[in-house]
C-alpha positions as CSV (number, residue, x, y, z in Angstrom):
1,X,-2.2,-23.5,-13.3
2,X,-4.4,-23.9,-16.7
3,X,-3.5,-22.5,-19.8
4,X,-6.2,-19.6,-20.9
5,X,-8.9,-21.4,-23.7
6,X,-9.1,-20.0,-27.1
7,X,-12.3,-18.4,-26.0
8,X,-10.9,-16.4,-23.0
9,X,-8.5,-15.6,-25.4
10,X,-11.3,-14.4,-28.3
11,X,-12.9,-12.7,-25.2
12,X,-9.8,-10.4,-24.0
13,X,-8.8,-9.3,-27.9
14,X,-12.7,-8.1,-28.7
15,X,-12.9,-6.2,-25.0
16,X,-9.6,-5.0,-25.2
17,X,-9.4,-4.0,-29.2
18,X,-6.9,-0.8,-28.6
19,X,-4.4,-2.7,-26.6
20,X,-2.1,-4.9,-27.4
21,X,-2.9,-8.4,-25.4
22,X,0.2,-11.0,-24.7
23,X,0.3,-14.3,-22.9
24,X,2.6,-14.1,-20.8
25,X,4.8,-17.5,-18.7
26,X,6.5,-17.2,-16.0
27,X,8.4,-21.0,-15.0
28,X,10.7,-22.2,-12.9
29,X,13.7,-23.6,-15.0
30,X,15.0,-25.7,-12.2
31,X,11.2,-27.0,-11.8
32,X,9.6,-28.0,-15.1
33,X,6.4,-28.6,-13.1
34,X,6.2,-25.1,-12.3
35,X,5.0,-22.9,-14.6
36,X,1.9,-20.2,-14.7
37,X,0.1,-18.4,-17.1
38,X,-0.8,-14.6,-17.5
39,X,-3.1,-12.5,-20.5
40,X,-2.0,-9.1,-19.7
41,X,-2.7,-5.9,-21.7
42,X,-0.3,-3.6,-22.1
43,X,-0.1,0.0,-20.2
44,X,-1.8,2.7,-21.4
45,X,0.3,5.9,-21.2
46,X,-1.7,6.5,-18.0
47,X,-1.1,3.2,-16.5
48,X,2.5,3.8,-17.7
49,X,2.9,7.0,-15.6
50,X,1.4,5.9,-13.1
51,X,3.7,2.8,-12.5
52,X,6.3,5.1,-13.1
53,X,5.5,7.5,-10.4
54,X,5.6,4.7,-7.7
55,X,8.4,3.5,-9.1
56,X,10.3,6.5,-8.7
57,X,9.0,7.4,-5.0
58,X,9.8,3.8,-4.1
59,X,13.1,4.2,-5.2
60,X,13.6,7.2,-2.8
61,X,12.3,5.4,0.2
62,X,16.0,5.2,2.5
63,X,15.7,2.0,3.9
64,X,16.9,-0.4,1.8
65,X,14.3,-2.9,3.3
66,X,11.3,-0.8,2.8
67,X,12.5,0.2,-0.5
68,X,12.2,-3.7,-1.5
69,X,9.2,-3.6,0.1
70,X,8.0,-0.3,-1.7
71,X,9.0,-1.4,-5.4
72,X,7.2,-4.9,-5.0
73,X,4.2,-2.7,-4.1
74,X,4.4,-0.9,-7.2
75,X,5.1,-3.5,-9.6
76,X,2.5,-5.9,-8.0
77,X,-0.4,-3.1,-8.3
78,X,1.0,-2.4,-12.5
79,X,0.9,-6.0,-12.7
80,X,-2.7,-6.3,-11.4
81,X,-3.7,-3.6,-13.3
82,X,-2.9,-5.3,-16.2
83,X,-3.3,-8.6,-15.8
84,X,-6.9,-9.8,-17.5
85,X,-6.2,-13.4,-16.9
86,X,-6.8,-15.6,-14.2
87,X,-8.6,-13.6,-12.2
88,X,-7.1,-11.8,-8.8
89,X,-7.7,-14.2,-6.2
90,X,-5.7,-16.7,-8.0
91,X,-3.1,-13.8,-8.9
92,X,-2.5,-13.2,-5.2
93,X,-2.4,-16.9,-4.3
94,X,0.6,-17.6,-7.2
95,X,2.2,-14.2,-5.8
96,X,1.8,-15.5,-2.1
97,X,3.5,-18.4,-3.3
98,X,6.6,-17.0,-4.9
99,X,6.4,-13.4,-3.8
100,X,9.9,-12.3,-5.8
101,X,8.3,-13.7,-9.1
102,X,6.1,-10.2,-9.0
103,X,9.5,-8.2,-9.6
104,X,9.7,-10.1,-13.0
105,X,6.6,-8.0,-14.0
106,X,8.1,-4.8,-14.1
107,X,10.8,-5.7,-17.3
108,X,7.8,-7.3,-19.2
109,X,5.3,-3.8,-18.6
110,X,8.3,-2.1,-20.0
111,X,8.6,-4.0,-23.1
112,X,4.7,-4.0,-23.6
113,X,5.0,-0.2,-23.3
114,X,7.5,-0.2,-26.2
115,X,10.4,-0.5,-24.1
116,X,11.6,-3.3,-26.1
117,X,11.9,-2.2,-29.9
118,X,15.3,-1.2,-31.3
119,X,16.2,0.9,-33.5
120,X,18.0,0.4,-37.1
121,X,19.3,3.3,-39.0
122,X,21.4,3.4,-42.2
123,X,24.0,6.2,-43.4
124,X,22.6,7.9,-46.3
């Protein structure tokens, strides 16, 4: 898989101005041939919700099975959502490929949704 150019990247930040935009890698460590690249925006509280929603009635499904199945569902339709770069066919092609990588998406639409500041405080 290519890297993104400079101008795909120009392209995403003007058409996308209100979100924030991240590259985004996803590599094998035992494989240092295998690597591919995403531009994703992050959620937008709707998105968020959304993803939420199927997260939460995937979680419910009994089988455990289906509730794999269910959860890879949502996360790969988040993920879709929100991924500007390459395009879907080659999205679903990668994903056909390594079909667990998709679950890696749901920690990183978390931290693009703010999930990942801290907090620092001091006694006054």
């Amino acid at each position: 898989m290519s890297e993104p150019s400079p101008e795909i990247i120009k392209q995403l930040k003007d058409k996308f101005q209100d979100r924030s935009l991240h590259q985004v890698e996803k590599y094998d460590p035992k494989d240092e041939n295998t690597k591919y690249v995403f531009l994703m925006t992050g959620p937008t509280r709707d998105e968020l919700d959304k993803f939420d929603a199927e997260m939460l009635k995937a979680s419910e499904v009994k089988d455990t099975a289906d509730r794999k199945t269910a959860i890879r569902s949502a996360v790969e339709r988040a993920a879709y959502a929100l991924i500007r770069w390459p395009d879907r066919d080659e999205c679903k092609r990668v994903f056909g490929l390594h079909s667990d990588m998709v679950f890696t998406f749901a920690e990183d639409i978390r931290n693009f949704a703010g999930a990942s500041f801290e907090t620092r405080s001091k006694k006054l």
